[in-house]
C-alpha positions in Angstrom: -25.9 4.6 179.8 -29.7 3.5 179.2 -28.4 1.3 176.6 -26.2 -0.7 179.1 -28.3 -0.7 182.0 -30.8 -2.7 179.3 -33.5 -0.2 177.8 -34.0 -0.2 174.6 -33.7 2.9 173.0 -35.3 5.1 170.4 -33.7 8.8 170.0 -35.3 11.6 167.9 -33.3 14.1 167.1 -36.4 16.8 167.3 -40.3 17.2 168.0 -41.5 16.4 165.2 -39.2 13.5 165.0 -40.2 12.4 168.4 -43.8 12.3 167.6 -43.9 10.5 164.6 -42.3 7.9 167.0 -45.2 8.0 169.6 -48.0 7.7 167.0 -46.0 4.2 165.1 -44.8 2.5 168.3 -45.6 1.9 172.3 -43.2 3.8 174.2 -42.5 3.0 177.9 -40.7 6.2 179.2 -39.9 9.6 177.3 -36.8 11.6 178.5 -37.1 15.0 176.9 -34.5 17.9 176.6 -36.0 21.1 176.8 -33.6 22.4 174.2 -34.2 20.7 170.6 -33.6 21.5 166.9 -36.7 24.1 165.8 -39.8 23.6 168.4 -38.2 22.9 172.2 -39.1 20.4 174.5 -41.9 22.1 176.0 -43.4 22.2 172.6 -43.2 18.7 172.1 -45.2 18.1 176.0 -47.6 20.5 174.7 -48.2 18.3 171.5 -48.6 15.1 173.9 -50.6 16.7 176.6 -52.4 17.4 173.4 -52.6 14.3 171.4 -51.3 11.6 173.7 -52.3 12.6 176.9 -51.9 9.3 178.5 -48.2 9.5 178.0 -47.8 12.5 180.2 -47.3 10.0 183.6 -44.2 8.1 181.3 -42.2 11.4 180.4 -39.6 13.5 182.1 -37.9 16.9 181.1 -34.1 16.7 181.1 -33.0 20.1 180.9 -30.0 22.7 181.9 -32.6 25.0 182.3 -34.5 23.4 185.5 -34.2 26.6 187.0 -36.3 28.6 184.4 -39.9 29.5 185.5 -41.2 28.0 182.4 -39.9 25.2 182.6 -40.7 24.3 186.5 -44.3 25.5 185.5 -44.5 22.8 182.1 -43.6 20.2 184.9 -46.1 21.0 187.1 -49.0 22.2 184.9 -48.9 18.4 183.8 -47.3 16.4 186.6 -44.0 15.2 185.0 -40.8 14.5 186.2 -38.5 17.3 186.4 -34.4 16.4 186.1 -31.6 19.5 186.3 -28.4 18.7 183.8 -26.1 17.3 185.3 -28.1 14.5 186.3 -26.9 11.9 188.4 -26.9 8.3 186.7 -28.7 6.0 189.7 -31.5 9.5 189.8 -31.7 8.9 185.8 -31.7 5.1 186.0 -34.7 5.4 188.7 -36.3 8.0 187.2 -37.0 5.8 183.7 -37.8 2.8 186.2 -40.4 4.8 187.5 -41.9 5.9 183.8 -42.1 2.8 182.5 -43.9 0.9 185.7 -46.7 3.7 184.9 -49.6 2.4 183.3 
């Protein structure tokens, strides 16, 4: 969908994965699933809130589990985007518009 609406993208197929990505190459927007191989989603905004703070504005949590406390509070505690699975396409297509006019 990203992919035909003209992003370019870059998938990682966990955390770890992921930030190897953001410490070799800009990145304009960061969707992340809450539920990834070993450490989750939440893990990985941890290790950016940690390491790559200025980041935080680009990234959004795409989870099933928008409903989970945890979860609502990690999207609060550092001001990120919050999007509940099944996400509709023009809120998803906006939503990475958004990230990547962040500066």
């Amino acid at each position: 969908l990203l992919t035909r609406a003209g992003y370019d993208m870059i998938t990682a197929g966990d955390t770890n994965e992921a930030l190897e990505i953001v410490a070799t190459q800009p990145v304009d927007a960061l969707i992340v699933d809450v539920q990834l191989t070993g450490r989750d989603g939440l893990a990985l905004v941890e290790a950016l809130a940690l390491w790559y703070p200025h980041l935080l504005p680009r990234v959004a949590l795409q989870t099933g589990f928008a409903y989970e406390a945890r979860v609502r509070a990690m999207a609060e505690r550092h001001g990120i985007a919050l999007l509940a699975k099944p996400c509709p396409t023009r809120l998803l297509l906006d939503t990475v518009r958004d990230l990547g006019e962040q500066s």
